[in-house]
N, CA, C and O atoms as a GROMACS GRO file, in nm:
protein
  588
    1UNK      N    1   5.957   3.651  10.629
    1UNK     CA    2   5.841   3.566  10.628
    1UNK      C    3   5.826   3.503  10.766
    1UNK      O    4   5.918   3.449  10.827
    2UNK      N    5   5.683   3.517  10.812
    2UNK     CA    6   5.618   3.453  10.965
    2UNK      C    7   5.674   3.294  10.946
    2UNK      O    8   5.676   3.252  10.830
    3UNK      N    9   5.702   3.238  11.015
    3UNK     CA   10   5.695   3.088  11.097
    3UNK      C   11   5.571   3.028  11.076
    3UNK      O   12   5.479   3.084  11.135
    4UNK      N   13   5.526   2.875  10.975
    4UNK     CA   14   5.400   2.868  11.022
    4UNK      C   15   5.266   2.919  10.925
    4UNK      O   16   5.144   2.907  10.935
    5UNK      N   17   5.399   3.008  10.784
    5UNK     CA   18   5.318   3.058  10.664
    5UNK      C   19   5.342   3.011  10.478
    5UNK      O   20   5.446   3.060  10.433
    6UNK      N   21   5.302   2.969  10.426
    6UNK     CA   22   5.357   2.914  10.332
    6UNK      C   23   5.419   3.041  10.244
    6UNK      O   24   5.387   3.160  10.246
    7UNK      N   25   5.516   2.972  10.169
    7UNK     CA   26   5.599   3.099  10.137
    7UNK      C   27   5.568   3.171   9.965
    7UNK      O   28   5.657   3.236   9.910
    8UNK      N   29   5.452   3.151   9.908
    8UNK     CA   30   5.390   3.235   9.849
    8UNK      C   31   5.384   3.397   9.876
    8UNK      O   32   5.387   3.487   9.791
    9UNK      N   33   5.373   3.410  10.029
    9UNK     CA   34   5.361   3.527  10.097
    9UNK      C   35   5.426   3.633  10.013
    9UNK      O   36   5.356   3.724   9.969
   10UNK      N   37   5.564   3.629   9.987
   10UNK     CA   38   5.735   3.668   9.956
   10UNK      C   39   5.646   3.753   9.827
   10UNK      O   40   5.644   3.876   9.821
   11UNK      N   41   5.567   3.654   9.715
   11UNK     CA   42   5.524   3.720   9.566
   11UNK      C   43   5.351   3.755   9.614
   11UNK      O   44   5.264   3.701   9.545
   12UNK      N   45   5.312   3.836   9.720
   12UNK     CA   46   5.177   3.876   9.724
   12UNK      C   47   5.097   3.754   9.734
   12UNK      O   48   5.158   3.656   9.777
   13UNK      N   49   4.957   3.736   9.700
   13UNK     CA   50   4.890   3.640   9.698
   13UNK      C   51   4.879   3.521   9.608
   13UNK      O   52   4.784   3.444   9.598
   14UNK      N   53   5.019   3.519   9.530
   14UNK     CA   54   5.035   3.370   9.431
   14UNK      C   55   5.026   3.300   9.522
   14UNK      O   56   5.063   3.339   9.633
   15UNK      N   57   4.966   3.159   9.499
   15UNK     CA   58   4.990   3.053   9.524
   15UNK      C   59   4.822   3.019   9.606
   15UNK      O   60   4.743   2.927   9.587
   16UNK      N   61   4.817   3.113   9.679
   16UNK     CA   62   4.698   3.081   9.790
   16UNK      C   63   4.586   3.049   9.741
   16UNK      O   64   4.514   2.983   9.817
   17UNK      N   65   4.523   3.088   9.579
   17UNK     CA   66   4.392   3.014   9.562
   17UNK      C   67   4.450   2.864   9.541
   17UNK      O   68   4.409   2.769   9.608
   18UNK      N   69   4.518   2.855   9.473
   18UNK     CA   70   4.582   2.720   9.428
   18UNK      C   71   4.557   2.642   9.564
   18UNK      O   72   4.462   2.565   9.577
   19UNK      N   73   4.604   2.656   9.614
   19UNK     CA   74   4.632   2.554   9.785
   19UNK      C   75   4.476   2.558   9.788
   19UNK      O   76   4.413   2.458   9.752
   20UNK      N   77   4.406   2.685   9.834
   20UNK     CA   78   4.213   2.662   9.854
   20UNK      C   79   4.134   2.559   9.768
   20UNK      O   80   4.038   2.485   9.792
   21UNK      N   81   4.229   2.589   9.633
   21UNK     CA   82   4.124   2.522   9.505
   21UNK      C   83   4.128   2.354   9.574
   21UNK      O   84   4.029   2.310   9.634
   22UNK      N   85   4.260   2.267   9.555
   22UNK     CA   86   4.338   2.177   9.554
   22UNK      C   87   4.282   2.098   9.670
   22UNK      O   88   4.258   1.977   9.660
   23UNK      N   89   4.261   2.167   9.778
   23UNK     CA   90   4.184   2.106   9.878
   23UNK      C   91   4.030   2.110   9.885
   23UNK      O   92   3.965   2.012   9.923
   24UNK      N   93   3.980   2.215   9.851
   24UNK     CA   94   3.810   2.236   9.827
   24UNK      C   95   3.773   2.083   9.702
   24UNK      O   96   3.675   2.010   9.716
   25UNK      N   97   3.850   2.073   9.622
   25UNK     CA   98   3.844   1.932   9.519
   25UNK      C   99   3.865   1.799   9.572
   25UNK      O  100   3.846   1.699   9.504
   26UNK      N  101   3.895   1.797   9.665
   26UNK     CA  102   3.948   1.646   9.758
   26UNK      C  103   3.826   1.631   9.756
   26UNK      O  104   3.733   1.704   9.788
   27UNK      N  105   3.840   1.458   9.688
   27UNK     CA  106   3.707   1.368   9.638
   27UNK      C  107   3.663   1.279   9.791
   27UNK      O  108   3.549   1.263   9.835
   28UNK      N  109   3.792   1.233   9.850
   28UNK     CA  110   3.754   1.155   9.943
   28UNK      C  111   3.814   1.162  10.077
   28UNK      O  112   3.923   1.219  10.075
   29UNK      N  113   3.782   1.125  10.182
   29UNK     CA  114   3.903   1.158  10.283
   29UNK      C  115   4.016   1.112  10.325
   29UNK      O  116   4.087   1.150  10.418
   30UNK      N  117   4.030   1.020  10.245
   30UNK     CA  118   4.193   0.954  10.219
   30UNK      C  119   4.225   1.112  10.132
   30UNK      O  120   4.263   1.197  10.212
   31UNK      N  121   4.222   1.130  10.077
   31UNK     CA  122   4.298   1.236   9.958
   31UNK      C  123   4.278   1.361  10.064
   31UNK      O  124   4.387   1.403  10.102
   32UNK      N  125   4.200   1.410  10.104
   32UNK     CA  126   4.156   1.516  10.192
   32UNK      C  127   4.254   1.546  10.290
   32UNK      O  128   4.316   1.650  10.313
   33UNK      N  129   4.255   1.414  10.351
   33UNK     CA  130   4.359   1.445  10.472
   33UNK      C  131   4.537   1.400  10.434
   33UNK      O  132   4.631   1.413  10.513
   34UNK      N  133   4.543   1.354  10.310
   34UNK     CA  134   4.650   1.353  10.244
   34UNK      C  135   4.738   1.482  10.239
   34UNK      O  136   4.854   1.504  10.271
   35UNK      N  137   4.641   1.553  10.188
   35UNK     CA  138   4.661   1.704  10.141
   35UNK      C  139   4.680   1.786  10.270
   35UNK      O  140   4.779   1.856  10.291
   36UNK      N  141   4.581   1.771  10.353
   36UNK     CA  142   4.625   1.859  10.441
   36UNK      C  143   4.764   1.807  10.563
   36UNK      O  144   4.822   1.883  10.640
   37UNK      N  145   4.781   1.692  10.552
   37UNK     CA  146   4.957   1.645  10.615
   37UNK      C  147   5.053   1.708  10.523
   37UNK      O  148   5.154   1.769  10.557
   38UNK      N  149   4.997   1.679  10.367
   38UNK     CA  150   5.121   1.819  10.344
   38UNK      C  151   5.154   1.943  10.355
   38UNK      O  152   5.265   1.995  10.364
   39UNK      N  153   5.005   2.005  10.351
   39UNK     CA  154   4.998   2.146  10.375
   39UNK      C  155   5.048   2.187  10.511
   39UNK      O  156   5.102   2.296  10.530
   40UNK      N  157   5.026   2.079  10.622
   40UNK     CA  158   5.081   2.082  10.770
   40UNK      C  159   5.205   2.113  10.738
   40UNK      O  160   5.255   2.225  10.749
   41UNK      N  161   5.271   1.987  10.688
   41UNK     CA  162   5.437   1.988  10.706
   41UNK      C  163   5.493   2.130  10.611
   41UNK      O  164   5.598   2.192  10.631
   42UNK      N  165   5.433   2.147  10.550
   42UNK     CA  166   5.450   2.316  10.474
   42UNK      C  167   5.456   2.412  10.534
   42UNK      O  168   5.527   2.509  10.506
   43UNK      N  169   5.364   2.398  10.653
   43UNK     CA  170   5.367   2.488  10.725
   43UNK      C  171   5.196   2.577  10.689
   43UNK      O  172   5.153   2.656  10.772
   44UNK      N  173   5.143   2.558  10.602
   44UNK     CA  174   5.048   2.566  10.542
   44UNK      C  175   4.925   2.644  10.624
   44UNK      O  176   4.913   2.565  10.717
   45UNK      N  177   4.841   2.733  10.646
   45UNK     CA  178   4.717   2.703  10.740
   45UNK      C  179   4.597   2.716  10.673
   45UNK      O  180   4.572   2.797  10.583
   46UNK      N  181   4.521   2.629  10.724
   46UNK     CA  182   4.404   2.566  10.658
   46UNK      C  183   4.266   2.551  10.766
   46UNK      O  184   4.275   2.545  10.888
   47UNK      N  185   4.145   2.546  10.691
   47UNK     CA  186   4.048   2.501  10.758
   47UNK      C  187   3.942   2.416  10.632
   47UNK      O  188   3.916   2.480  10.531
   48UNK      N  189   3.900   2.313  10.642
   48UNK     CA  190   3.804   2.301  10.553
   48UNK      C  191   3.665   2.237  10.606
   48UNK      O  192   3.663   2.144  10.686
   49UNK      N  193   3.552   2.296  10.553
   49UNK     CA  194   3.418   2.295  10.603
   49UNK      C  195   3.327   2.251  10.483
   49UNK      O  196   3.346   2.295  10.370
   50UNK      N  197   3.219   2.153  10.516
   50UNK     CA  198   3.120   2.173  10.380
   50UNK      C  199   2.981   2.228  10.456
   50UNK      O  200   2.943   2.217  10.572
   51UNK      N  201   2.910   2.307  10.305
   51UNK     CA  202   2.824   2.324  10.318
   51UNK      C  203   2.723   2.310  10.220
   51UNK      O  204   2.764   2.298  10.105
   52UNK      N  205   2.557   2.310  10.245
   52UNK     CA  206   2.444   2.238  10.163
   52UNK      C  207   2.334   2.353  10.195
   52UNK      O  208   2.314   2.422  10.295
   53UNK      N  209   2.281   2.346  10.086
   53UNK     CA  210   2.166   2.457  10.071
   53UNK      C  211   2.019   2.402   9.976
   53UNK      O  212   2.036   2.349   9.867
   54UNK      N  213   1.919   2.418  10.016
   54UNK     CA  214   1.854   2.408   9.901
   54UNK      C  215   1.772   2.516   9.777
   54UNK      O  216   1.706   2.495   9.676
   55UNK      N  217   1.813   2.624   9.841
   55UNK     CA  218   1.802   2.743   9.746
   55UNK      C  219   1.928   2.805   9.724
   55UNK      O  220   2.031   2.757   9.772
   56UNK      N  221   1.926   2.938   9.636
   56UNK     CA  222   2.021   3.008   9.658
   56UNK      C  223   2.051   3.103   9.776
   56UNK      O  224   2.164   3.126   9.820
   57UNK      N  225   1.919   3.164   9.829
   57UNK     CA  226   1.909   3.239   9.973
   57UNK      C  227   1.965   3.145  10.058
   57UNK      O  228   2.069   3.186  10.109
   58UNK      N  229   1.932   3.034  10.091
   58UNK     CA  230   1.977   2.924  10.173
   58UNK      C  231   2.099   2.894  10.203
   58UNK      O  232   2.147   2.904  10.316
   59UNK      N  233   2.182   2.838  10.061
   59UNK     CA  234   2.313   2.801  10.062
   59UNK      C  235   2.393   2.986  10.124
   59UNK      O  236   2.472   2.997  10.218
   60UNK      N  237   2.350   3.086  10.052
   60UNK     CA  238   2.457   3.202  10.072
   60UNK      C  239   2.442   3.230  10.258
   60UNK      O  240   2.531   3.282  10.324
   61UNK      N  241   2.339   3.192  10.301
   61UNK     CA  242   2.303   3.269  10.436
   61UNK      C  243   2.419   3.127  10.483
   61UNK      O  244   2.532   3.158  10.522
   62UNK      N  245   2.381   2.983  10.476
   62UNK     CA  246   2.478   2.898  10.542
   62UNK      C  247   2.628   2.915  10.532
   62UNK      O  248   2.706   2.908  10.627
   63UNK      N  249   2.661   2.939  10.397
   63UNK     CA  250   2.775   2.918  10.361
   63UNK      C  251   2.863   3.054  10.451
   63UNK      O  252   2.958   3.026  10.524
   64UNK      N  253   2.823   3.182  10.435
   64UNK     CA  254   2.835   3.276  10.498
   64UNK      C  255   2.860   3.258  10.671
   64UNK      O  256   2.952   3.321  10.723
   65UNK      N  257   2.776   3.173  10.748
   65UNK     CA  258   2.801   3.138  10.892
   65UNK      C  259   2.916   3.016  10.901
   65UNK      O  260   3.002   2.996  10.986
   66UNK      N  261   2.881   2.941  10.774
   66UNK     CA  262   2.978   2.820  10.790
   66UNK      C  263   3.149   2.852  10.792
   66UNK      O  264   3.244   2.803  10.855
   67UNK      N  265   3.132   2.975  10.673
   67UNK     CA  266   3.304   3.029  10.667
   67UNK      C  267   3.392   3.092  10.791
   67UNK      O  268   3.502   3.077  10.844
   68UNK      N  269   3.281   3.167  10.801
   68UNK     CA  270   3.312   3.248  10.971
   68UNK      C  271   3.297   3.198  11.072
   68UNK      O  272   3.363   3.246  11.164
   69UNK      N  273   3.229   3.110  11.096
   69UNK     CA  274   3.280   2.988  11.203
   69UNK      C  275   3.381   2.896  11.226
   69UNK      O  276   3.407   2.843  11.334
   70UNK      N  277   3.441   2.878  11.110
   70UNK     CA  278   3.505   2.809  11.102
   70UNK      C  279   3.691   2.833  11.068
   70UNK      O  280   3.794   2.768  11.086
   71UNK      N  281   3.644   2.993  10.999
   71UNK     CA  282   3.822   3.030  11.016
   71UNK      C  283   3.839   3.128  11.146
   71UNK      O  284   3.942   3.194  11.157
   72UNK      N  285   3.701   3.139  11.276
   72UNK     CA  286   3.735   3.149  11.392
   72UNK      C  287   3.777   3.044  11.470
   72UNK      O  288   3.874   3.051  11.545
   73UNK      N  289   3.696   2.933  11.454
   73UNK     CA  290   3.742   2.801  11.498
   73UNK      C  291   3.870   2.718  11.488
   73UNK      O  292   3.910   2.641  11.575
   74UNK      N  293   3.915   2.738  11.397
   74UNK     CA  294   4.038   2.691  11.382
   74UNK      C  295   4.119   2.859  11.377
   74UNK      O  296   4.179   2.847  11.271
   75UNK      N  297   4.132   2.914  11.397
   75UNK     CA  298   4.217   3.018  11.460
   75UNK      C  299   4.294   3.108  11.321
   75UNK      O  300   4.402   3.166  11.318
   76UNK      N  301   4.187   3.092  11.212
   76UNK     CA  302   4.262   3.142  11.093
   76UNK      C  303   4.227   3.282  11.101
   76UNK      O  304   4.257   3.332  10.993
   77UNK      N  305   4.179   3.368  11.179
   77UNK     CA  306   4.124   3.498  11.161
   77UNK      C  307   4.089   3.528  11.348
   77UNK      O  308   4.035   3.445  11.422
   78UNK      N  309   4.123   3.622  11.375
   78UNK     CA  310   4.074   3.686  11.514
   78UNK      C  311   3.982   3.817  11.497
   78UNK      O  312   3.998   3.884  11.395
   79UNK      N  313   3.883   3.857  11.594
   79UNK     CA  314   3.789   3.923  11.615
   79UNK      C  315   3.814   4.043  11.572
   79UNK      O  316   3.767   4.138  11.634
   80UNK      N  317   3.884   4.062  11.468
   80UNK     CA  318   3.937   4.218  11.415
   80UNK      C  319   3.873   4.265  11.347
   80UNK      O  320   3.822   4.166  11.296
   81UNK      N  321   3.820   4.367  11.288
   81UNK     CA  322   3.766   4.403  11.199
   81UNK      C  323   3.816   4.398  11.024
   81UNK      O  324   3.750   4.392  10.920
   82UNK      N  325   3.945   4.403  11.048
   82UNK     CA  326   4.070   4.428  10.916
   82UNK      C  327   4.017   4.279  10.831
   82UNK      O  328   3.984   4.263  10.713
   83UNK      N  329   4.026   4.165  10.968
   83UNK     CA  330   4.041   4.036  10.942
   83UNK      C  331   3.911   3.956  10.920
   83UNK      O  332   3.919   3.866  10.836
   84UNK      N  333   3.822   3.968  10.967
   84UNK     CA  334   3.662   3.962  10.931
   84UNK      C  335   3.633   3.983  10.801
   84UNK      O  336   3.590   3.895  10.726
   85UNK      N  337   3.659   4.126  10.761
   85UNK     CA  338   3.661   4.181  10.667
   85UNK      C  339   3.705   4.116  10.522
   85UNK      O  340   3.644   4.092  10.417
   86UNK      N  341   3.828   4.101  10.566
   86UNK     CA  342   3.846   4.018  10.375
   86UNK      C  343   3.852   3.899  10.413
   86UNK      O  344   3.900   3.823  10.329
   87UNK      N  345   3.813   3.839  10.535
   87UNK     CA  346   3.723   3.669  10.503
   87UNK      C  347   3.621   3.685  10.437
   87UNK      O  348   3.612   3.632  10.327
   88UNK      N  349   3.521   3.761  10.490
   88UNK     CA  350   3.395   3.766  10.432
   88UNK      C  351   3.408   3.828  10.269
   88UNK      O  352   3.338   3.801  10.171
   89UNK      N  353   3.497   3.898  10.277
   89UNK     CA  354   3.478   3.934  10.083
   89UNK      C  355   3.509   3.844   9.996
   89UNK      O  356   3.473   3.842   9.878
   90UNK      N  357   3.619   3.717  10.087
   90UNK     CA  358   3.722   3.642   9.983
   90UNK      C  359   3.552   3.576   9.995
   90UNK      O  360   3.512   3.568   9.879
   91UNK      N  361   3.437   3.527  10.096
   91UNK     CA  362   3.410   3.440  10.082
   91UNK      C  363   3.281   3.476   9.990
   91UNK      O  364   3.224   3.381   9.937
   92UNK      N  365   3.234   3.596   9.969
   92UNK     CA  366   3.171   3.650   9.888
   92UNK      C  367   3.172   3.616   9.758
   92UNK      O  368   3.096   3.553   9.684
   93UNK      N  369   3.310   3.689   9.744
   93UNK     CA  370   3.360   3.626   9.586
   93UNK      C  371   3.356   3.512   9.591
   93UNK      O  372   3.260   3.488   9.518
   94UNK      N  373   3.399   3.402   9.634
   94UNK     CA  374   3.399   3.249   9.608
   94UNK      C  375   3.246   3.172   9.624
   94UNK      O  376   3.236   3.053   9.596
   95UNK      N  377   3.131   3.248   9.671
   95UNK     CA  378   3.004   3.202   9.637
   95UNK      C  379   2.920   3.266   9.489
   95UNK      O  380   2.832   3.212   9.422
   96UNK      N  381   2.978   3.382   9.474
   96UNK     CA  382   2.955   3.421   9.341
   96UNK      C  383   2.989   3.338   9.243
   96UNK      O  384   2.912   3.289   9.161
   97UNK      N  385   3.141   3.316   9.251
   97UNK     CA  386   3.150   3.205   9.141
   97UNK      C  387   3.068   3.073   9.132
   97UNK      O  388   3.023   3.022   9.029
   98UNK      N  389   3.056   3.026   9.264
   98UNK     CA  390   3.010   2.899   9.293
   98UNK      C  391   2.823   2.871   9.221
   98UNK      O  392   2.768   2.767   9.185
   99UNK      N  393   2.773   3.017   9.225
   99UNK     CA  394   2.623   2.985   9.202
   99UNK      C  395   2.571   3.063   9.097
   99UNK      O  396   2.456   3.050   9.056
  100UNK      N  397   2.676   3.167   9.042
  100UNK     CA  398   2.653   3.214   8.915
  100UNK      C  399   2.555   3.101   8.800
  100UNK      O  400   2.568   2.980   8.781
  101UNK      N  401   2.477   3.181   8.752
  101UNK     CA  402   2.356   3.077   8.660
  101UNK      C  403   2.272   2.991   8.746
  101UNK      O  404   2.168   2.957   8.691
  102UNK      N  405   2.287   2.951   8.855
  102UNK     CA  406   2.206   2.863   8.928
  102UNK      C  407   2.073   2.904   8.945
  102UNK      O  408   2.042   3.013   8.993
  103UNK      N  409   1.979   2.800   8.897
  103UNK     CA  410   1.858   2.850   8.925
  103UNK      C  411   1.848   2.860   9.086
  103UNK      O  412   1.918   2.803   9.170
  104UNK      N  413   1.723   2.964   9.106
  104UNK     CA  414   1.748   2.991   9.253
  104UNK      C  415   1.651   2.883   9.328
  104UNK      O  416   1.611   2.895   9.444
  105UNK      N  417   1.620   2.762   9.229
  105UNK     CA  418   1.566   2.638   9.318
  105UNK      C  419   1.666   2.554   9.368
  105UNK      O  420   1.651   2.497   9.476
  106UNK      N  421   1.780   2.538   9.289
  106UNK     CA  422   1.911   2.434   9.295
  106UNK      C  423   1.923   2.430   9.421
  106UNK      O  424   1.916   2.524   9.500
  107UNK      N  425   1.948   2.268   9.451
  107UNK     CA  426   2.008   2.233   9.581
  107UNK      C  427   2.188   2.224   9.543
  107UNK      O  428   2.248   2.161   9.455
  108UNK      N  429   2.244   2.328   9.663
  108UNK     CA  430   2.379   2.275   9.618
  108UNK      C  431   2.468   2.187   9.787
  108UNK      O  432   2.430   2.199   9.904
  109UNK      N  433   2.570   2.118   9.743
  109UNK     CA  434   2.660   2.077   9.802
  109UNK      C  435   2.795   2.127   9.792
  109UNK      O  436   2.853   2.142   9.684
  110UNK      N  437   2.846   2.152   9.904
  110UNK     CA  438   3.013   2.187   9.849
  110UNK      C  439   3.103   2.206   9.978
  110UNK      O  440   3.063   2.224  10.093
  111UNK      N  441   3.240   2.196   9.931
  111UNK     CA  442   3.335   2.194   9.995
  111UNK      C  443   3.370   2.310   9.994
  111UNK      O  444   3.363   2.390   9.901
  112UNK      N  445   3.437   2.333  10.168
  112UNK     CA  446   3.443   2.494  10.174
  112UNK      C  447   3.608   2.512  10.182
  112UNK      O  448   3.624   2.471  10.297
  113UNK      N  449   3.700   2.536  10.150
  113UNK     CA  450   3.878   2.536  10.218
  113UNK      C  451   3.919   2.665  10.230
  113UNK      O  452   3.925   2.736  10.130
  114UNK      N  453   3.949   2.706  10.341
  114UNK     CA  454   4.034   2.833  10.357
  114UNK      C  455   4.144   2.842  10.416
  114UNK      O  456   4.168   2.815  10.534
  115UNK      N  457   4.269   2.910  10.273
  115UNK     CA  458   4.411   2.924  10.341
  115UNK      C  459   4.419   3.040  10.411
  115UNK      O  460   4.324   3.117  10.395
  116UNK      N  461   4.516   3.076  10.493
  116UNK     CA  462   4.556   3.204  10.509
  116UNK      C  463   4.696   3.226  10.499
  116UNK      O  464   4.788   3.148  10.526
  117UNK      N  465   4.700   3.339  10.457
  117UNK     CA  466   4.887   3.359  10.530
  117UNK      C  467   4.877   3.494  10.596
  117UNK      O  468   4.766   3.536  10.626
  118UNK      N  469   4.992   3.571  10.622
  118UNK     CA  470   4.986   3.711  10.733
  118UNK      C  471   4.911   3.765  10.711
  118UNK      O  472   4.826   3.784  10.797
  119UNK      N  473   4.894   3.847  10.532
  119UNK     CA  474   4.825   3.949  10.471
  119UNK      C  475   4.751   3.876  10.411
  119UNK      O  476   4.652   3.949  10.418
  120UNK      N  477   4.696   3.741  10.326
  120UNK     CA  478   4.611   3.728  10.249
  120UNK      C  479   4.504   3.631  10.288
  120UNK      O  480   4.558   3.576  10.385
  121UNK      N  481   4.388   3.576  10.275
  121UNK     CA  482   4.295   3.461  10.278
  121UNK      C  483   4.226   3.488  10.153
  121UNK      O  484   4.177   3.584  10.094
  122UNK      N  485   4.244   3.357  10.135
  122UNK     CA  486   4.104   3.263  10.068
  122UNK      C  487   4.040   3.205  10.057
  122UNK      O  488   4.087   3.093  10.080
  123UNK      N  489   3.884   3.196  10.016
  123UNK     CA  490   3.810   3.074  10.017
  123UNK      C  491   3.788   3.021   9.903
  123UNK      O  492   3.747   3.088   9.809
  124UNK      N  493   3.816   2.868   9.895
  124UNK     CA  494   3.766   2.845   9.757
  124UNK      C  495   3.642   2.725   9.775
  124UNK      O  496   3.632   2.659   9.878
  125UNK      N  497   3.572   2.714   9.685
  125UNK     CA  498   3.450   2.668   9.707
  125UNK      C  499   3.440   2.557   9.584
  125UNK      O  500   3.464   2.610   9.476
  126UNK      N  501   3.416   2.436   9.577
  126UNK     CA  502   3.394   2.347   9.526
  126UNK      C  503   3.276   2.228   9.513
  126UNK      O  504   3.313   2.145   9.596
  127UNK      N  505   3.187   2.192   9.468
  127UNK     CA  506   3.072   2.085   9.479
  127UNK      C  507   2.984   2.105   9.346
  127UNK      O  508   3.026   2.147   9.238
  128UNK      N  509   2.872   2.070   9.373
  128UNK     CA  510   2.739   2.027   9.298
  128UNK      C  511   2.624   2.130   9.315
  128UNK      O  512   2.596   2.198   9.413
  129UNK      N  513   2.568   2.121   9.195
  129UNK     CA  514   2.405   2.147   9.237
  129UNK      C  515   2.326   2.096   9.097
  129UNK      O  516   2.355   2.069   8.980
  130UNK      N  517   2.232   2.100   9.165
  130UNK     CA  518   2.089   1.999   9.072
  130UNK      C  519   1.966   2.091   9.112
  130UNK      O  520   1.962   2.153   9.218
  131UNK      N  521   1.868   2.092   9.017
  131UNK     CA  522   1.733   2.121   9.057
  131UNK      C  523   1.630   1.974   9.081
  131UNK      O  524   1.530   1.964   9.152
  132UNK      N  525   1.730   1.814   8.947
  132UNK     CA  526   1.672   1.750   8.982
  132UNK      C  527   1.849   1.685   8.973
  132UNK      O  528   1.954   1.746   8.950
  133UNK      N  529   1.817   1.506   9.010
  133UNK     CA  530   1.914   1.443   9.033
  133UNK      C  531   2.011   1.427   8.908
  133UNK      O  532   2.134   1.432   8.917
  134UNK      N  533   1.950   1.409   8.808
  134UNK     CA  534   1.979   1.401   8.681
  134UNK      C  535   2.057   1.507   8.626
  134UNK      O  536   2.141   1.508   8.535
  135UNK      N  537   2.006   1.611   8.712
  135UNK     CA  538   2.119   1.761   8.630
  135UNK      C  539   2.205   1.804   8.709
  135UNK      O  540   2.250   1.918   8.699
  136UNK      N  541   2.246   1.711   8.811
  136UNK     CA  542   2.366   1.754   8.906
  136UNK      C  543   2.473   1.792   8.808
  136UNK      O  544   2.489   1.726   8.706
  137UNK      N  545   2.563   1.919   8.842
  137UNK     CA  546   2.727   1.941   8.805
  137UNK      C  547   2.786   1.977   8.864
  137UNK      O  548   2.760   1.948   8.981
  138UNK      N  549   2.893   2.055   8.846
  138UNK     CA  550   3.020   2.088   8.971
  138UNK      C  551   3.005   2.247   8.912
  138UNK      O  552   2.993   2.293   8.798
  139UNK      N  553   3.011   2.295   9.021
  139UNK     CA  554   3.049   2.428   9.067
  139UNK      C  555   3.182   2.444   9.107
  139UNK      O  556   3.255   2.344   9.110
  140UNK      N  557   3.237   2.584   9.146
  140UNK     CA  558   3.360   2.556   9.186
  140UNK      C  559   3.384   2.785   9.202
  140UNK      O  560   3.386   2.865   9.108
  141UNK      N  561   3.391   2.802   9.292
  141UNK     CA  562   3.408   2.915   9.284
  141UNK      C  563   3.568   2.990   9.399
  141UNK      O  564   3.611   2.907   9.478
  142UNK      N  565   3.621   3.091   9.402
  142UNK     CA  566   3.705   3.121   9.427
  142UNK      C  567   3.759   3.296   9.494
  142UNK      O  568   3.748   3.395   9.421
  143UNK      N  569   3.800   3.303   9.601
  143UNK     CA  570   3.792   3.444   9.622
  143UNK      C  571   3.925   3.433   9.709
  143UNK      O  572   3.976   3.342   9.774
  144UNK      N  573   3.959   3.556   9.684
  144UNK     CA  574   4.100   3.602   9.768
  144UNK      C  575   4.133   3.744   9.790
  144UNK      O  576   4.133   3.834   9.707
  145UNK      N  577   4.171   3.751   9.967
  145UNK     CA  578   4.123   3.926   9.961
  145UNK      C  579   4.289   3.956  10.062
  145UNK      O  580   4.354   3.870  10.121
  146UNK      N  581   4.307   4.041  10.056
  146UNK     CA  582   4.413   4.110  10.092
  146UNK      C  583   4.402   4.124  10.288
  146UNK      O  584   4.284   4.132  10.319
  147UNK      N  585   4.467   4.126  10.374
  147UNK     CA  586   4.412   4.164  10.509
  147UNK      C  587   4.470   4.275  10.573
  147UNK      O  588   4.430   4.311  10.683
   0.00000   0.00000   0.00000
């Protein structure tokens, strides 16, 4: 096992939505950055991003630039093709879950978290959507792809 990887690695991709979910749910940023000092001292690697849409075309086109910006930005993925690759599927899958049934007027909100380790990433996706204020709920969707 790499230096620097949480050790899920050892049993395939156990553990890694768990860590995505756990942080994509951080209510506030006391708890937020709680989580990620442990995931640090774990050795853990992480990025977390939110993103807001007011359709469904909307949120998938943002959420889509927001993921890939951001596990380039923080250095969770390099310009590879291998590695591009199952970011964008984990993050695929984790907007599917996230907007499944949503009318395609819903405004949504959500928290974006992506772990990685050598071979695996995930994104997991967590927040709201409403068409009006009154029918806000939580979403919560989840993807994890092999690299």
């Amino acid at each position: 096992m790499e230096t620097g990887y949480h050790k899920a690695e050892a049993n395939g991709s156990n553990g890694i939505g768990y860590y995505a979910l756990r942080l994509a749910m951080t209510r506030t940023i006391a708890e937020e950055d709680a989580v990620k000092q442990e995931y640090t001292a774990q050795g853990i690697r992480f990025v977390v991003t939110e993103v807001g849409g007011s359709t469904k075309r909307d949120f998938q086109e943002k959420a889509s630039r927001a993921v890939f910006g951001a596990a380039m930005n923080a250095g969770l993925i390099s310009k590879l093709p291998n590695e591009i690759h199952a970011l964008l599927h984990a993050a695929e899958e984790a907007k599917r879950g996230a907007i499944i049934n949503t009318s395609s007027e819903a405004n949504l909100a959500v928290k974006v978290a992506i772990i990685r380790t050598p071979h695996w990433i995930s994104v997991a996706i967590f927040g709201e959507s409403a068409i009006h204020p009154m029918t806000s709920h939580e979403r919560c969707g989840l993807g994890i792809m092999n690299i």
